[in-house]
VMD Tcl script that builds the backbone (N, CA, C; Angstrom):
set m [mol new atoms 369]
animate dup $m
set s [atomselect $m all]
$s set {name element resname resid chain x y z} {
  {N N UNK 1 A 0.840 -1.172 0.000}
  {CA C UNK 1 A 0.000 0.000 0.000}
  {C C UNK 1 A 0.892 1.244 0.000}
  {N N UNK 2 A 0.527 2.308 -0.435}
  {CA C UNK 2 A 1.279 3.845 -0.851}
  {C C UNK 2 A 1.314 4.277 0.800}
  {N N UNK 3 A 2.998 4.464 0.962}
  {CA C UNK 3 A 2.835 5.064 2.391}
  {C C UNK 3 A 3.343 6.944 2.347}
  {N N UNK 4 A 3.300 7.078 1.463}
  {CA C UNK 4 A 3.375 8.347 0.890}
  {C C UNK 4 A 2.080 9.695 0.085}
  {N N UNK 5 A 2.272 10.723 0.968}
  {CA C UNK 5 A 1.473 11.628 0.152}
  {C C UNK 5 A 1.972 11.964 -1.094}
  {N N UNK 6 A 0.678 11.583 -2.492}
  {CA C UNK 6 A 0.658 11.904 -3.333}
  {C C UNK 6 A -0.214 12.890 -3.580}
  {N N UNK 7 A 0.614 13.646 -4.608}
  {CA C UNK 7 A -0.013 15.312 -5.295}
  {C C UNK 7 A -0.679 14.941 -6.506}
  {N N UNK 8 A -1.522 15.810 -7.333}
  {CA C UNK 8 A -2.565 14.745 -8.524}
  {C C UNK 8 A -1.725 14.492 -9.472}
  {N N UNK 9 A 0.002 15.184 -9.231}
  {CA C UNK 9 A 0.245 14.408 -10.260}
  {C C UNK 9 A 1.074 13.580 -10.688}
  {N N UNK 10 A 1.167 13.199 -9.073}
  {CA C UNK 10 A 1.778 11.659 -8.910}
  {C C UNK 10 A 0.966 10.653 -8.976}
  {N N UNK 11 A -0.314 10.937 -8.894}
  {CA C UNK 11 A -1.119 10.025 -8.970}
  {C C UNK 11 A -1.860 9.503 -10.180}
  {N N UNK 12 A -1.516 10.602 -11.106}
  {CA C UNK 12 A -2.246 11.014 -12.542}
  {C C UNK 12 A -1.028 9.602 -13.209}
  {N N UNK 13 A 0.095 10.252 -13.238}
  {CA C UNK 13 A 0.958 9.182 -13.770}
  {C C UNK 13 A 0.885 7.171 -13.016}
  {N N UNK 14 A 0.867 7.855 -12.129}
  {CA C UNK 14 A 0.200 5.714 -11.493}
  {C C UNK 14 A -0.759 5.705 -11.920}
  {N N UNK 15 A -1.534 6.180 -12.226}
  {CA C UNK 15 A -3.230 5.598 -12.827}
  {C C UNK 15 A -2.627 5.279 -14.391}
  {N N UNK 16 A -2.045 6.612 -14.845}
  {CA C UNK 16 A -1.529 5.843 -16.617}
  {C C UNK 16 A -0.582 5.029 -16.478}
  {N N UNK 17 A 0.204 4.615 -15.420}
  {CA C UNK 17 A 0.953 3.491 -16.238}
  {C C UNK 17 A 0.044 2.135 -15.222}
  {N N UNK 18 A -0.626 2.379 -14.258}
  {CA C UNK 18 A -1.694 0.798 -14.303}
  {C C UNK 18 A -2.999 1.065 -14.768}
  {N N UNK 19 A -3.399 1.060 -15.584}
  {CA C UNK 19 A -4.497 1.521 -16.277}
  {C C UNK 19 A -4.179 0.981 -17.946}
  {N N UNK 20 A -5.280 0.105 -18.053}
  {CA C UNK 20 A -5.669 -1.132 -19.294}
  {C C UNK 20 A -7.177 0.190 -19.888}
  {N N UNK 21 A -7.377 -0.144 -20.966}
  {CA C UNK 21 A -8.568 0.098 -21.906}
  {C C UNK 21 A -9.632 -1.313 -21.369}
  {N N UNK 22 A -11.002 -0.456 -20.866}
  {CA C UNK 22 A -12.263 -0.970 -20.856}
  {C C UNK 22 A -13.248 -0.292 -21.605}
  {N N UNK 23 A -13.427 -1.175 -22.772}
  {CA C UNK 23 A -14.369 -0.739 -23.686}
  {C C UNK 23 A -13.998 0.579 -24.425}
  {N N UNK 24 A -14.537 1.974 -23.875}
  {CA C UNK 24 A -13.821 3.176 -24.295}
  {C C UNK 24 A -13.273 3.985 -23.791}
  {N N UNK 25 A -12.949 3.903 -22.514}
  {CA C UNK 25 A -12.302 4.459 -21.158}
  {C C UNK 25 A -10.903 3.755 -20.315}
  {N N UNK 26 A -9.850 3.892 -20.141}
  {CA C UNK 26 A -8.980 3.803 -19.291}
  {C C UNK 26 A -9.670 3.295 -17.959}
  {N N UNK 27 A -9.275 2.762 -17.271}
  {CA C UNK 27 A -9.556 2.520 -16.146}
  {C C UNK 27 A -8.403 1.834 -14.957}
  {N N UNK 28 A -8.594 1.948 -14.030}
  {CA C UNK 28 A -7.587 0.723 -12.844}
  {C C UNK 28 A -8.659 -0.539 -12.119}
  {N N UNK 29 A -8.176 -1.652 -12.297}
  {CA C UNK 29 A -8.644 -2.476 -11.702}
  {C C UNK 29 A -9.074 -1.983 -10.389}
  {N N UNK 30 A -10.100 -2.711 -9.437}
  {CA C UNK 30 A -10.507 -2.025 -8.176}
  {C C UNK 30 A -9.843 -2.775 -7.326}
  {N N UNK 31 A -9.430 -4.189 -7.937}
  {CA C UNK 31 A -8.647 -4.926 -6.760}
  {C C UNK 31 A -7.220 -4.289 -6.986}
  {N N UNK 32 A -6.262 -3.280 -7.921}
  {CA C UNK 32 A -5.383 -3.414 -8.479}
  {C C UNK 32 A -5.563 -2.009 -7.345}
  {N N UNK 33 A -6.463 -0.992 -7.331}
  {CA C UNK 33 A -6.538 0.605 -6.279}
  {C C UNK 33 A -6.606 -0.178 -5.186}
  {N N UNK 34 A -7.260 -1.060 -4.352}
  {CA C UNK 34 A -7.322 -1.677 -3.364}
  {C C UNK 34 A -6.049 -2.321 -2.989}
  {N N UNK 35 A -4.667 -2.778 -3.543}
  {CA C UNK 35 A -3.683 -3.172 -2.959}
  {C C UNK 35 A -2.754 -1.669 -2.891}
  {N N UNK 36 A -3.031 -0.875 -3.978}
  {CA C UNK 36 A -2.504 1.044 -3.569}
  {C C UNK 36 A -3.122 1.381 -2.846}
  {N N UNK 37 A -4.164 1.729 -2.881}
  {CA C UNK 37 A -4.781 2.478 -1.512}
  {C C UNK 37 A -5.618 1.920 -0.153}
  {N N UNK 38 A -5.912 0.951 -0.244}
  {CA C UNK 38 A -6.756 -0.057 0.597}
  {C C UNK 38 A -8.179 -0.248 0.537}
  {N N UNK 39 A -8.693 -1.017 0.990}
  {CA C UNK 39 A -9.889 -1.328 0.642}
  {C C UNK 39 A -10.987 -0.038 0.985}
  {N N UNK 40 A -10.365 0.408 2.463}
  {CA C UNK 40 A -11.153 1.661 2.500}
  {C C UNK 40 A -11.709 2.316 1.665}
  {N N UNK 41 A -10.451 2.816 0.816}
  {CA C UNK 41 A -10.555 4.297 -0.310}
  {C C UNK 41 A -11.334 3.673 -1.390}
  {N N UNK 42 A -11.400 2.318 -1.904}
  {CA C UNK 42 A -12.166 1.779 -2.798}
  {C C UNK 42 A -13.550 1.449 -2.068}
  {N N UNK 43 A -13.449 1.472 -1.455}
  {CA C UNK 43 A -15.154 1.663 -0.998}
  {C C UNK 43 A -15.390 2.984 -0.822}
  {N N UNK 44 A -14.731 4.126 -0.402}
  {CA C UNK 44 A -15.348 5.283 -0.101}
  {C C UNK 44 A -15.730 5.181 -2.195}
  {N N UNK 45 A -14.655 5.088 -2.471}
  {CA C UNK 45 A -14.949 5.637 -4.343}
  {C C UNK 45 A -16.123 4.570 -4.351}
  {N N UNK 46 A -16.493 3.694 -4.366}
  {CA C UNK 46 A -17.824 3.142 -4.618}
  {C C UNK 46 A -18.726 3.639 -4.111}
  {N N UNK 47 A -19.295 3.802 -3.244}
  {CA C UNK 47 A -20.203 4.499 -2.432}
  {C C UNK 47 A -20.525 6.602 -3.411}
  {N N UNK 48 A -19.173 6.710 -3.607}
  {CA C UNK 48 A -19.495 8.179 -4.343}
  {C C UNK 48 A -19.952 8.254 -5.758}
  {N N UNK 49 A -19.350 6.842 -6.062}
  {CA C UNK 49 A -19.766 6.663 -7.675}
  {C C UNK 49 A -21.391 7.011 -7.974}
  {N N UNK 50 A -21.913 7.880 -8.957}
  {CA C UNK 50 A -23.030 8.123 -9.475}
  {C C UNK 50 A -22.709 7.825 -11.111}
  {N N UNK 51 A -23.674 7.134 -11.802}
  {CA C UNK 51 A -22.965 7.535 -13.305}
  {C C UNK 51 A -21.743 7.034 -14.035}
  {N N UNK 52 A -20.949 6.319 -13.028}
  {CA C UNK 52 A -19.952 6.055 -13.606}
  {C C UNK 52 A -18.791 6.994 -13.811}
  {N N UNK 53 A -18.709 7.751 -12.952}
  {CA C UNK 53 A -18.125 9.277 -13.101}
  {C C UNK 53 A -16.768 8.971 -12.928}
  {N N UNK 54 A -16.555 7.535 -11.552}
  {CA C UNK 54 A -15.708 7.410 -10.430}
  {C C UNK 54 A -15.240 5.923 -10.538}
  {N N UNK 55 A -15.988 4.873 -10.877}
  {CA C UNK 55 A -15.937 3.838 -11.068}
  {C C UNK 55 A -17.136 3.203 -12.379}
  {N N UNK 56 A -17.081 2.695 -12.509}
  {CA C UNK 56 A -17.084 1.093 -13.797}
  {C C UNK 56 A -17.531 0.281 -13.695}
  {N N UNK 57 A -18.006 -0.567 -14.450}
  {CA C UNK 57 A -17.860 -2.368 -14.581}
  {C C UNK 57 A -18.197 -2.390 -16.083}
  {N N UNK 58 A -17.149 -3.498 -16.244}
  {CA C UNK 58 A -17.549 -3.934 -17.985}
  {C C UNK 58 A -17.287 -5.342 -17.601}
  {N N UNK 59 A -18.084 -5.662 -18.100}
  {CA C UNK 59 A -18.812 -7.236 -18.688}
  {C C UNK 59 A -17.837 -8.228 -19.713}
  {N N UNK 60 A -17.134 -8.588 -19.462}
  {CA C UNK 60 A -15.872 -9.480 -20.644}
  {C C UNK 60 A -17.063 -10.889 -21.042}
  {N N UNK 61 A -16.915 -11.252 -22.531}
  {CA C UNK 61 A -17.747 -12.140 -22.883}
  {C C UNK 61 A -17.570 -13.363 -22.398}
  {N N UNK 62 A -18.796 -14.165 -21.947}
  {CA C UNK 62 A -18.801 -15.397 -21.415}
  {C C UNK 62 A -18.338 -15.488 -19.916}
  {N N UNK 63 A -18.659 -14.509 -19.524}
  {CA C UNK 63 A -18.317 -14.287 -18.353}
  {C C UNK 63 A -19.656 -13.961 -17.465}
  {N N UNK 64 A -19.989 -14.844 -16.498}
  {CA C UNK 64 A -21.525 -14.424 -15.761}
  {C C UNK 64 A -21.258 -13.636 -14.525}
  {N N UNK 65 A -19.835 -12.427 -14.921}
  {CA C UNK 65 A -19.519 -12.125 -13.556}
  {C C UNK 65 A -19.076 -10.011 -14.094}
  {N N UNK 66 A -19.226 -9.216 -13.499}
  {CA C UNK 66 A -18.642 -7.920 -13.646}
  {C C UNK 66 A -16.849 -7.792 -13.546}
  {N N UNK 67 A -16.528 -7.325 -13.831}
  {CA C UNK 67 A -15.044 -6.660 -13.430}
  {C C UNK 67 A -15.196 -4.817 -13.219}
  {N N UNK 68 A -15.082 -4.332 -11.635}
  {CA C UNK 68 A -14.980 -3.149 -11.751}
  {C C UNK 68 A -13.683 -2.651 -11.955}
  {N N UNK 69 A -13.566 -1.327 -12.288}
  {CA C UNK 69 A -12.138 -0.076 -12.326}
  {C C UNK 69 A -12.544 0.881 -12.300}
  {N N UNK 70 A -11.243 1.338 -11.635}
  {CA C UNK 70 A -11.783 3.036 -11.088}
  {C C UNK 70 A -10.929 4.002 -12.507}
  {N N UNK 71 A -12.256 4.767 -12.757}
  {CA C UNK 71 A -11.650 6.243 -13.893}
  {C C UNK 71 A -10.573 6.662 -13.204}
  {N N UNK 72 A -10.293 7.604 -14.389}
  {CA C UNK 72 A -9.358 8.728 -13.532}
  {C C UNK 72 A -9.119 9.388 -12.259}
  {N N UNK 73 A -10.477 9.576 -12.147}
  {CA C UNK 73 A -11.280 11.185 -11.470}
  {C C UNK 73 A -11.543 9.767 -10.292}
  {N N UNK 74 A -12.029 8.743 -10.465}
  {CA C UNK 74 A -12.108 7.971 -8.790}
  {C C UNK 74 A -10.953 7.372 -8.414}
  {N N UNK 75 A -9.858 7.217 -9.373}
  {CA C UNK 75 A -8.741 7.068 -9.384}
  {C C UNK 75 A -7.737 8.207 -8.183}
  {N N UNK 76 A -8.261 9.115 -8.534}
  {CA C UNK 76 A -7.711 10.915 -7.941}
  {C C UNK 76 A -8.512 10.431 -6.228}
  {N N UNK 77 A -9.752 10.228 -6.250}
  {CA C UNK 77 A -10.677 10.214 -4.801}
  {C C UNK 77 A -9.980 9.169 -3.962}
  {N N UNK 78 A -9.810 8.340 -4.828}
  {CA C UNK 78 A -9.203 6.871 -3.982}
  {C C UNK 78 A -7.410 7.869 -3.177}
  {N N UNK 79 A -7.007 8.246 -4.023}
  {CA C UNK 79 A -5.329 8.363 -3.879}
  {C C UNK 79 A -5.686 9.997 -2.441}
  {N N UNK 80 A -6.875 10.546 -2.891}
  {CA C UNK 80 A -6.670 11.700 -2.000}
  {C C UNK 80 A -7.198 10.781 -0.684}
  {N N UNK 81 A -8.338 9.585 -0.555}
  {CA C UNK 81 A -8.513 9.297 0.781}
  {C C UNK 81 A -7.658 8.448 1.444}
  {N N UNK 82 A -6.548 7.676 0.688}
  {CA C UNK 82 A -5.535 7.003 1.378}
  {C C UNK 82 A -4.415 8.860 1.904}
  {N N UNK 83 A -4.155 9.973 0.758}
  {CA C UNK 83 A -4.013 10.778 1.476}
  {C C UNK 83 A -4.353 10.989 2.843}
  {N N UNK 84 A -5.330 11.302 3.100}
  {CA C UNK 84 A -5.970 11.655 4.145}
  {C C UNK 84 A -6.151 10.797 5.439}
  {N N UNK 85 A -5.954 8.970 5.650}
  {CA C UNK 85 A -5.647 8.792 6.124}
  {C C UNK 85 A -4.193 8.673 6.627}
  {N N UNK 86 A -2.872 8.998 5.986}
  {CA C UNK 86 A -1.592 9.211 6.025}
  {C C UNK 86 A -1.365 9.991 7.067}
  {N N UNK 87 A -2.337 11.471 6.513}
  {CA C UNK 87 A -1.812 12.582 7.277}
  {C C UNK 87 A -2.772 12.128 8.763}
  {N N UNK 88 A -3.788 11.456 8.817}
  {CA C UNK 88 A -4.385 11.287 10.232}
  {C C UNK 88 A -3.447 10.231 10.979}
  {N N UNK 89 A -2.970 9.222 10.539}
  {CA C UNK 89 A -2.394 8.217 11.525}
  {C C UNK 89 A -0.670 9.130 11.097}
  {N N UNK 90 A 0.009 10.087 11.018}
  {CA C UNK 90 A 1.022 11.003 11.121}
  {C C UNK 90 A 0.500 11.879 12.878}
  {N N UNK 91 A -0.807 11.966 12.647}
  {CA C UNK 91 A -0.745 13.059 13.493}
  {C C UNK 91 A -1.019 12.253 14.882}
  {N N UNK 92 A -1.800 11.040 14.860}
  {CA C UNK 92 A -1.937 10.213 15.527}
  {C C UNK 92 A -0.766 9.587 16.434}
  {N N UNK 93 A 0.615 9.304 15.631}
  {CA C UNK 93 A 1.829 8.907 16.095}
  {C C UNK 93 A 2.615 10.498 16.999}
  {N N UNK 94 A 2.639 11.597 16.306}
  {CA C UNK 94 A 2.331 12.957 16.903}
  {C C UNK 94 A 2.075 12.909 18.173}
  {N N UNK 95 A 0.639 12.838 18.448}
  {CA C UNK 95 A 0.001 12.782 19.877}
  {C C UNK 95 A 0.643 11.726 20.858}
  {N N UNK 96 A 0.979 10.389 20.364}
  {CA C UNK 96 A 1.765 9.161 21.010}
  {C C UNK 96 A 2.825 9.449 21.107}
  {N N UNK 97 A 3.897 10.864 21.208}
  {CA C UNK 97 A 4.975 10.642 20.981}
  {C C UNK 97 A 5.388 10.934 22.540}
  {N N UNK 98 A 6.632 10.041 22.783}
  {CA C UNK 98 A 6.936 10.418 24.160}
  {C C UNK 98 A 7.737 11.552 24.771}
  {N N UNK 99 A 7.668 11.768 25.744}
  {CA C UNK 99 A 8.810 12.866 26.686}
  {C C UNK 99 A 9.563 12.024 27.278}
  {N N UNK 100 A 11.089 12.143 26.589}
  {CA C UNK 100 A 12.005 11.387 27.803}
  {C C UNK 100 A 13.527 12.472 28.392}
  {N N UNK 101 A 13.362 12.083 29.391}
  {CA C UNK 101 A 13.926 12.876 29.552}
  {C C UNK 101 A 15.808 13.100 29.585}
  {N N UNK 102 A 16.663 14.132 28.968}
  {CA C UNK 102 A 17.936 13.845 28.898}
  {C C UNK 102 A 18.781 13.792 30.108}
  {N N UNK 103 A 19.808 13.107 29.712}
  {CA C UNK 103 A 20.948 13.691 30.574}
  {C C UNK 103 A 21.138 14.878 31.574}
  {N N UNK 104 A 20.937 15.979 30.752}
  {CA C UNK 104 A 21.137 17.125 31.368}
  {C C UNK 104 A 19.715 17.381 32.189}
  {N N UNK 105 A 18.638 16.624 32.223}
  {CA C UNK 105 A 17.484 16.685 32.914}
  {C C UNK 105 A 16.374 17.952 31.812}
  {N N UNK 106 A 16.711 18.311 31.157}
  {CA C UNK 106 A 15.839 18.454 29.990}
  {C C UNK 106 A 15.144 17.655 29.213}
  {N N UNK 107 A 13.804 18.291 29.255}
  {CA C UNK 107 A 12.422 16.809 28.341}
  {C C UNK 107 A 12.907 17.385 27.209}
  {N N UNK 108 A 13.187 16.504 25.965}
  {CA C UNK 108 A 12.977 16.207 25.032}
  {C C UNK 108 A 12.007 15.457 24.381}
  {N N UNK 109 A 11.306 15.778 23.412}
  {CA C UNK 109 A 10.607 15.041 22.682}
  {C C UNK 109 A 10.889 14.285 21.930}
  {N N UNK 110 A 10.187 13.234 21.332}
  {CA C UNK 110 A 10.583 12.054 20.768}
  {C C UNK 110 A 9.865 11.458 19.751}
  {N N UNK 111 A 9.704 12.083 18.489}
  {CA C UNK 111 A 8.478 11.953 16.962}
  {C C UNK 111 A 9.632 10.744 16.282}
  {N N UNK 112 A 8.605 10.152 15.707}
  {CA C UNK 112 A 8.791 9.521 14.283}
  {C C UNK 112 A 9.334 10.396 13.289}
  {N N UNK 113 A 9.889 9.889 12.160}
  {CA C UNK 113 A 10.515 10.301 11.027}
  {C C UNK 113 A 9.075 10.377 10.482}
  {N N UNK 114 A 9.640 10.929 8.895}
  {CA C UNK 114 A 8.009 11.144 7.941}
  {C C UNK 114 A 8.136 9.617 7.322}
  {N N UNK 115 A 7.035 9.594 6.847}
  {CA C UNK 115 A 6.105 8.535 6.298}
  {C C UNK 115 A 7.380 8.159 4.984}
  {N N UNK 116 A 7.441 7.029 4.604}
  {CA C UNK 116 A 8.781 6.806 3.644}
  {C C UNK 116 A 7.808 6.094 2.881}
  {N N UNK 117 A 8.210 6.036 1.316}
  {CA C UNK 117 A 7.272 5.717 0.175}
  {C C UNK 117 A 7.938 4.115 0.186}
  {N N UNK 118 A 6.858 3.933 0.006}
  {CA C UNK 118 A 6.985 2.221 -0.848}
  {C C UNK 118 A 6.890 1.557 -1.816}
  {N N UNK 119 A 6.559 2.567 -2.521}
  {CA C UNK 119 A 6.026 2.429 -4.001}
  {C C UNK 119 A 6.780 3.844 -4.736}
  {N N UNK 120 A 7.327 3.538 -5.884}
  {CA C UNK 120 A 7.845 4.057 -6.628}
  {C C UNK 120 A 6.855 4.774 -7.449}
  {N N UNK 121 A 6.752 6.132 -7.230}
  {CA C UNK 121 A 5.542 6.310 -8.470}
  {C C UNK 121 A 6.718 7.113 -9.788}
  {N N UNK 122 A 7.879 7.109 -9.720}
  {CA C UNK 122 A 8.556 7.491 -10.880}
  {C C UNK 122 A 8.746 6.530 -12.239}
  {N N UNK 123 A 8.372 5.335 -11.821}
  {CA C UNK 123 A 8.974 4.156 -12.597}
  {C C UNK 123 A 7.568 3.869 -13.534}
}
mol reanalyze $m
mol bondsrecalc $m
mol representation Tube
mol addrep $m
């Protein structure tokens, strides 16, 4: 999963290079946004989908089953709500952070580093 905040247009480029042609639209698999962003953000994008604006399904022949993918634009919703949980469990570790105290009997505080990417979105 993306442990990094992405800007739209880091995210614009991961959607074009995992993103196949369905029918007449680009799309990302939903299980393929669900191992990037987690299942969460692919359900929030389902739940917002109206229209097809955000998400998909096309029908492959002989098949008695759907395949969804997320557009662009739910592509963008998915990547801003794994955003958004980033920056909440950041601020979360924040609040958990301890006071210990030094040598010299001065509290120091004690944070985590930032969030380190796991996923290459240059490649």
């Amino acid at each position: 999963m993306i442990q990094k905040i992405l800007k739209r247009e880091d995210a614009d480029k991961l959607f074009h290079r995992e993103a196949m042609l369905f029918e007449l639209d680009d799309g990302v698999l939903a299980s393929k946004a669900e191992e990037l962003f987690g299942e969460d953000a692919v359900t929030f994008v389902r739940k917002l989908s109206r229209g097809g604006a955000y998400m998909n399904q096309a029908f492959p022949p002989a098949c008695n089953h759907c395949i969804e993918y997320l557009t662009l634009n739910g592509f963008r919703h998915a990547a801003s709500y794994r955003n958004l949980e980033l920056l909440r469990d950041g601020a979360k570790e924040k609040a958990a952070s301890s006071v210990t105290s030094t040598e010299s009997g001065k509290a120091e505080q004690t944070l985590t580093g930032p969030v380190s990417a796991s996923y290459d979105t240059e490649n």
